[in-house]
C-alpha positions, 0 to 999 in steps of 0.5 A: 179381867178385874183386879183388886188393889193391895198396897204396901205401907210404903204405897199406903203412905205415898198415896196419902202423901200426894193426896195431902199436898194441895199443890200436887192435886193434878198429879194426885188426879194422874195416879187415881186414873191411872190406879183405875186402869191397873184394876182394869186392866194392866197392860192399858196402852197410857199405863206405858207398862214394862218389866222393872229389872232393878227390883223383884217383890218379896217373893221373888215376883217379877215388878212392873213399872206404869206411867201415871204421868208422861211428858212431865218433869219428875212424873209420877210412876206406880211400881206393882207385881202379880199377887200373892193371890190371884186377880190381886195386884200389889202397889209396892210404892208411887214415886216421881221419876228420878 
């Protein structure tokens, strides 16, 4: 199943963000792969995807986080939910692990 991609300003601006900071290129490779899975296919095992609790989207949405880094200082995730239509996916931000 294929989805379309939706993002927020917030995710709009973190995308561009990494893709400006030379020194971030391989990272900014990481989240373009892993961008690619979510349209194709969500649960991809590398995504590592699980619920997020802390947050919900505007309407209520459940939010999932996905990995588009492992095993590294500070890496990257992708937050998203389901919507608002169908076979569409909402990027609410991508940012550093805390």
């Amino acid at each position: 199943m294929s989805f379309s991609l939706k993002f927020t300003p917030q995710a709009e601006a973190d995308l561009k963000s990494l893709e400006k900071d030379k020194s971030l290129l391989k990272r900014f490779k990481a989240v373009r792969k892993a961008l690619g899975y979510l349209e194709t296919n969500p649960r991809h095992p590398s995504l590592n995807t699980h619920k997020y609790s802390s947050l919900s989207g505007p309407n209520g949405e459940e939010v999932f986080e996905a990995y588009a880094e492992n095993r590294t200082p500070a890496a990257f995730r992708i937050f998203w939910f389901y919507g608002p239509e169908k076979k569409e996916i909402t990027i609410i931000a991508i940012t550093p692990h805390p």
